[in-house]
BAVEXGU-992767 format. One line per field, with one value per atom (N, C-alpha, C, CB): residue number from 1; residue in one letter; x, y, z. Coordinates in Angstrom, 1 decimal, m for minus. Glycine has a CB too. Example, Ala and Ser with C-alpha at 12.3 -4.5 7.8 and 13.67 -1.06 7.14 Angstrom:
2
torpa = (1,1,1,1,2,2,2,2)
palum = (A,A,A,A,S,S,S,S)
east = (13.2,12.3,13.2,11.3,12.8,13.7,12.9,14.1)
north = (m5.7,m4.5,m3.3,m4.5,m2.2,m1.1,0.0,m0.6)
up = (7.8,7.8,7.8,9.0,7.1,7.1,7.9,5.7)
end
This chain:
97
torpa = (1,1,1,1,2,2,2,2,3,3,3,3,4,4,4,4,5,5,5,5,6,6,6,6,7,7,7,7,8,8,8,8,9,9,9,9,10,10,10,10,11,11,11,11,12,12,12,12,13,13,13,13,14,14,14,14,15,15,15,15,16,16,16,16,17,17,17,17,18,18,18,18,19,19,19,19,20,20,20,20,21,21,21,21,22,22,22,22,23,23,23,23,24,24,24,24,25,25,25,25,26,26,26,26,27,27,27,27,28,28,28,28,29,29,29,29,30,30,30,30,31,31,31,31,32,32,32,32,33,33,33,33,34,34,34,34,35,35,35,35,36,36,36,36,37,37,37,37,38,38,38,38,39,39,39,39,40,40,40,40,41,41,41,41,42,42,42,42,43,43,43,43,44,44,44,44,45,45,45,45,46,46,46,46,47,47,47,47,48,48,48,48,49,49,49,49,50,50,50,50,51,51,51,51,52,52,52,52,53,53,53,53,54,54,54,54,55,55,55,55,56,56,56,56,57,57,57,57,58,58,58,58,59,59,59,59,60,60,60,60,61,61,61,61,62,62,62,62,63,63,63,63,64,64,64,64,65,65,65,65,66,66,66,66,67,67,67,67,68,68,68,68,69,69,69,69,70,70,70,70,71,71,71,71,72,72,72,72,73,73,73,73,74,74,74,74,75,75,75,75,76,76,76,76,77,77,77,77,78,78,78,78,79,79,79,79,80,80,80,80,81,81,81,81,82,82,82,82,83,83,83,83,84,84,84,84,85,85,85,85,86,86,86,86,87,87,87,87,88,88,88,88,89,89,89,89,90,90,90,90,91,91,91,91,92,92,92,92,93,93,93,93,94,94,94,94,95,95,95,95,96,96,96,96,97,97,97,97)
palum = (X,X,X,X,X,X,X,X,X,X,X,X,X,X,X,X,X,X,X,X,X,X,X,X,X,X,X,X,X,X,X,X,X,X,X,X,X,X,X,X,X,X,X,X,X,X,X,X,X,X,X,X,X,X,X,X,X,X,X,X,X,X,X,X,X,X,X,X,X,X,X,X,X,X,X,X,X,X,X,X,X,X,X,X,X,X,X,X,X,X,X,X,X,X,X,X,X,X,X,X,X,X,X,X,X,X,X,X,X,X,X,X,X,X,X,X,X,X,X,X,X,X,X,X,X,X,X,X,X,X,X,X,X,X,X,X,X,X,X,X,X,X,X,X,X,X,X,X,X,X,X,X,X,X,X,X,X,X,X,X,X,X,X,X,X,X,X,X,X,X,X,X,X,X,X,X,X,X,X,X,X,X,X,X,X,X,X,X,X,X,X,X,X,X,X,X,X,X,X,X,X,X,X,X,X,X,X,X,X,X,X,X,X,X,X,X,X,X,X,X,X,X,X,X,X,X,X,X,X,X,X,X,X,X,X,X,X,X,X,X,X,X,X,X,X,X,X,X,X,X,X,X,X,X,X,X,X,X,X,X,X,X,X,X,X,X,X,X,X,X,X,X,X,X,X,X,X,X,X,X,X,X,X,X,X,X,X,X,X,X,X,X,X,X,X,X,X,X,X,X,X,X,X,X,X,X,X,X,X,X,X,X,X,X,X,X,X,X,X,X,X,X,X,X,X,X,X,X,X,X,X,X,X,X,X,X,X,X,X,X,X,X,X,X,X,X,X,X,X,X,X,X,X,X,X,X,X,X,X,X,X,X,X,X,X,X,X,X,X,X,X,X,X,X,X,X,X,X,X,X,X,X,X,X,X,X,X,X)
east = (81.5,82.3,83.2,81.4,82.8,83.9,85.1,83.7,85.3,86.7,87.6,86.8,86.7,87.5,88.4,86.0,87.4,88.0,88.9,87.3,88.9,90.0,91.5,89.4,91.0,92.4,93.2,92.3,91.9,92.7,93.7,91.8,92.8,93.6,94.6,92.4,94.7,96.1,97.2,96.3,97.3,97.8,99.3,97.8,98.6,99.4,99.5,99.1,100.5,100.3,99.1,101.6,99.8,98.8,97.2,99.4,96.8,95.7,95.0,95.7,95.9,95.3,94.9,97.3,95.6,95.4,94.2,96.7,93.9,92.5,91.6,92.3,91.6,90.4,90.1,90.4,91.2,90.8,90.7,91.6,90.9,89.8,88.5,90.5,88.7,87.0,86.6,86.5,86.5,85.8,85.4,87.1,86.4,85.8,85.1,87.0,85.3,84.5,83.5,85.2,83.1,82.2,80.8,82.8,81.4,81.1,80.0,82.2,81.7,81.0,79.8,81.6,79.9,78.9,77.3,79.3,77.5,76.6,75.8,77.2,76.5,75.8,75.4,76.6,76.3,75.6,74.4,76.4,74.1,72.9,72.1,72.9,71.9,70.8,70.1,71.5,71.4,70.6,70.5,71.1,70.6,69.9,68.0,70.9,68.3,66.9,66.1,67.0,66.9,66.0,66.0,66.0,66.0,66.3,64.9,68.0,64.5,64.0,62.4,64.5,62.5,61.6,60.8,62.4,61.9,61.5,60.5,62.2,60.7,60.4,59.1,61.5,58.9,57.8,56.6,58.3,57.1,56.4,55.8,55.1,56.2,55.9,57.0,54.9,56.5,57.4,57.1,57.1,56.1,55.7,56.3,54.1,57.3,58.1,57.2,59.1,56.3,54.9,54.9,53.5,55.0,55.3,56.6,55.2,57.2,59.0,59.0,60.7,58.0,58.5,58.7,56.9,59.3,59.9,60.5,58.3,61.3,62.4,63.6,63.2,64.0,65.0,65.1,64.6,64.1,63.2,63.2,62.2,62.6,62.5,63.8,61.7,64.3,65.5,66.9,65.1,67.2,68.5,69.9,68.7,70.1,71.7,71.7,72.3,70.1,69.8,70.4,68.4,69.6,69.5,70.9,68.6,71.5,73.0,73.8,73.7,73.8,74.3,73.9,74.2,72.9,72.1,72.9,70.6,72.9,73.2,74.8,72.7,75.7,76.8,77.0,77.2,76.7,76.6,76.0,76.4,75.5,74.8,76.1,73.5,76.6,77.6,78.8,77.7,79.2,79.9,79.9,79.6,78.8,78.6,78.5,77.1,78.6,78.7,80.2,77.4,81.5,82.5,82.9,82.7,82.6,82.6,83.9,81.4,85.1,86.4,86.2,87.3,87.2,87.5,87.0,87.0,86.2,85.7,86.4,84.3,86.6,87.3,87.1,87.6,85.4,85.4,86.0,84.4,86.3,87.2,88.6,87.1,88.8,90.0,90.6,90.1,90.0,89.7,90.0,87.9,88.8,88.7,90.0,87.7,90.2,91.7,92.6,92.5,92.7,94.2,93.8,94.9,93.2,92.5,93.0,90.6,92.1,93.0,94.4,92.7,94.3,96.5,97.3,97.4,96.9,97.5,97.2,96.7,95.8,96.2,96.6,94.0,96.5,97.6,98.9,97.0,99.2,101.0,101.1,102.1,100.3,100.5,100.7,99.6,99.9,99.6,101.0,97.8,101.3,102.5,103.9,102.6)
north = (72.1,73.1,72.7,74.3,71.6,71.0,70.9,70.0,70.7,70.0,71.0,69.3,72.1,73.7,73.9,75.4,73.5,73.8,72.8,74.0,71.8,70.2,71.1,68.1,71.4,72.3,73.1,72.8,74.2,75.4,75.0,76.6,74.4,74.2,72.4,74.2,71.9,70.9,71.5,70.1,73.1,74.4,73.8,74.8,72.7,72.3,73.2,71.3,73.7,74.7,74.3,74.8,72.9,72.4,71.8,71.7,71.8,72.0,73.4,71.5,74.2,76.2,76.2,78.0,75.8,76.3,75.6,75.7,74.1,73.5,74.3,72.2,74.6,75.0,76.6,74.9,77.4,78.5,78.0,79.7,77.4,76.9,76.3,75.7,75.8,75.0,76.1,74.3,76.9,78.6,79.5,79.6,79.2,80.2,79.3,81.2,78.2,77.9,77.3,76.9,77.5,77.1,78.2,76.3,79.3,80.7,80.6,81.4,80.5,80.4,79.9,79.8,78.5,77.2,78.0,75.8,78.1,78.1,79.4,78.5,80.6,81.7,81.1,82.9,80.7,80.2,79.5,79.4,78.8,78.2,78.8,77.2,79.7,80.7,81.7,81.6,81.9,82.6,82.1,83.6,80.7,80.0,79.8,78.6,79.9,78.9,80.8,77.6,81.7,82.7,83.0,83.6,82.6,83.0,82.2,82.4,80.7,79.9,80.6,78.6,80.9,81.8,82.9,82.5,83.8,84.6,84.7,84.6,83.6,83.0,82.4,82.1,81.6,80.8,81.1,79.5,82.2,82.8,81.8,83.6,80.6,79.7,78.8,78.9,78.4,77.4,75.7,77.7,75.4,74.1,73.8,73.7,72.4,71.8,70.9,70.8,70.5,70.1,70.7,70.5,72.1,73.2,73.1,74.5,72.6,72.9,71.8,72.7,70.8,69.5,70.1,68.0,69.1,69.7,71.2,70.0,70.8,72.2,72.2,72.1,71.1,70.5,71.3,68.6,71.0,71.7,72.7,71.6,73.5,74.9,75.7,75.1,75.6,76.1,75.5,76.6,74.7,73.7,74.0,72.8,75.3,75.8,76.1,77.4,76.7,76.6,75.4,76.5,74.4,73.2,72.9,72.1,72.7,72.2,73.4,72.1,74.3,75.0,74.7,76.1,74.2,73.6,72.4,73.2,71.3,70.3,71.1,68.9,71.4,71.5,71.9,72.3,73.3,73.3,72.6,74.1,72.3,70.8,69.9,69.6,69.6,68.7,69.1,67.6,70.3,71.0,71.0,71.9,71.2,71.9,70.5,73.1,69.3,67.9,67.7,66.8,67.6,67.5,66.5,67.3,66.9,65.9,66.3,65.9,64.8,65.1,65.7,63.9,67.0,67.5,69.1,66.9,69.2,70.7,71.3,70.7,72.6,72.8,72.5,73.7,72.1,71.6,70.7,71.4,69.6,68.7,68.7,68.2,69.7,69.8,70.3,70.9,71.1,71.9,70.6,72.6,69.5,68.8,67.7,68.5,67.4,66.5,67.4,66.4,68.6,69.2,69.6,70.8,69.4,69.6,67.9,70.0,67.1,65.6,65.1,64.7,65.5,65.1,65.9,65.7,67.1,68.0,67.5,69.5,67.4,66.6,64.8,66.7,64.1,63.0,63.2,61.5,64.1,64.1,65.0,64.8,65.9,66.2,65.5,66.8,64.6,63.1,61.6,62.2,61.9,61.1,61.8,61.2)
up = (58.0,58.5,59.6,59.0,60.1,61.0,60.7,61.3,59.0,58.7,58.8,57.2,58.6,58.3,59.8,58.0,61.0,62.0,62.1,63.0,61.9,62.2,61.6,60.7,60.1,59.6,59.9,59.0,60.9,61.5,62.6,62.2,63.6,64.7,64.4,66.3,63.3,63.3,63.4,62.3,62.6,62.9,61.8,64.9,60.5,59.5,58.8,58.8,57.5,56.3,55.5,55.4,55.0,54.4,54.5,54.1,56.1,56.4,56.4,57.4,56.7,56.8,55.0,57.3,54.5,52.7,52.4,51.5,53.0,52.7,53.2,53.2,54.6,55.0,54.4,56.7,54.0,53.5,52.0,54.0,51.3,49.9,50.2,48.9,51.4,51.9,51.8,53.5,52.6,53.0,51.7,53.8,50.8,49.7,48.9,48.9,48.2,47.3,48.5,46.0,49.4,49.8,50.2,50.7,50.0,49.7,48.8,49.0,47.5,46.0,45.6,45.3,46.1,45.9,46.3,47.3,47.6,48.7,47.8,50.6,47.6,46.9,45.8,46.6,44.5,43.3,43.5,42.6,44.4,44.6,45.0,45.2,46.0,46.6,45.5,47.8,44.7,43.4,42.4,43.0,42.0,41.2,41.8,41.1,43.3,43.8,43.8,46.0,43.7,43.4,42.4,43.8,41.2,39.6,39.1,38.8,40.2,39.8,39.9,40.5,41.8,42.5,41.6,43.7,41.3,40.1,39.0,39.7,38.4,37.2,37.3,36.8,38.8,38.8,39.8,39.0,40.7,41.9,42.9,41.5,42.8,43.7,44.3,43.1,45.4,46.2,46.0,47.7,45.4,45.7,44.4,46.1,44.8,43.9,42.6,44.8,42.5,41.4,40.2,41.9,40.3,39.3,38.7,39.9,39.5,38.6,37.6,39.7,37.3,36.7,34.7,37.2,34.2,32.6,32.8,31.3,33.6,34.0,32.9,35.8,32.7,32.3,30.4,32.6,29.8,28.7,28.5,28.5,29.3,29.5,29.6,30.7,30.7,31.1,31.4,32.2,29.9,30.4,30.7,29.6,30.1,31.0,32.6,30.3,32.7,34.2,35.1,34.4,34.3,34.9,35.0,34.2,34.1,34.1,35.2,32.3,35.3,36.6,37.5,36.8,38.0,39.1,39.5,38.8,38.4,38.9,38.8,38.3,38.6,38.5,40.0,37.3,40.4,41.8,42.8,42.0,42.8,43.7,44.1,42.4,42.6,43.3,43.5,42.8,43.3,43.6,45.2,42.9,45.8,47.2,47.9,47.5,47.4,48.0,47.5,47.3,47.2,47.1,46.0,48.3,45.0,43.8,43.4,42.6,43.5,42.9,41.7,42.7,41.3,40.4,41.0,39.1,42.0,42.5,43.6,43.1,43.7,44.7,45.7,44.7,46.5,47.7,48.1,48.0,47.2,47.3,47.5,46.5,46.7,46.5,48.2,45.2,48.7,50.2,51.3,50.3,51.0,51.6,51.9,51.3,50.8,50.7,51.5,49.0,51.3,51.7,53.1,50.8,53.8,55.0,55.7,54.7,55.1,55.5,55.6,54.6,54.2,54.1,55.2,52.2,55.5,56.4,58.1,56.2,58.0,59.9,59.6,61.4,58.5,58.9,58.3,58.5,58.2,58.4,59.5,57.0,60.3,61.9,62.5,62.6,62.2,63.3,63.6,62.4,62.1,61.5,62.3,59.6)
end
């Protein structure tokens, strides 16, 4: 969340537009995952990760949303966190330039 602030106050256009795409897909992310890990909760009534093993089998579009947001919420080029993140960079070094 730091970058978000680096963006606001370089007080670039093109930093403001990153940090408010950081902000929302980071929303997005952050939620898609809380209700995946309660969809999981749901399903299994337990916390202890031992139980979740052959998840992959069971529930694999799950799984593949999982990992999809996982790395989504880690900044994997092609996601909008990234996308956030770049325009957040390129904006304070052409402030700086």
């Amino acid at each position: 969340m730091s970058l978000i602030l680096l963006g606001i106050f370089s007080n670039s256009f093109i930093s403001i537009v990153g940090a408010i795409t950081l902000m929302l897909s980071h929303g997005i992310t952050s939620s898609a995952l809380f209700m995946l890990i309660g969809v999981l909760y749901e399903r299994h009534n337990t916390r202890i990760i031992k139980y979740y093993s052959g998840l992959v089998q069971v529930m694999p579009l799950f799984s593949t949303f999982f990992v999809t947001f996982s790395l989504a919420n880690l900044a994997l080029p092609s996601t909008s966190n990234f996308i956030g993140e770049v325009l957040i960079l390129v904006g304070c070094f052409f402030t700086n330039t």
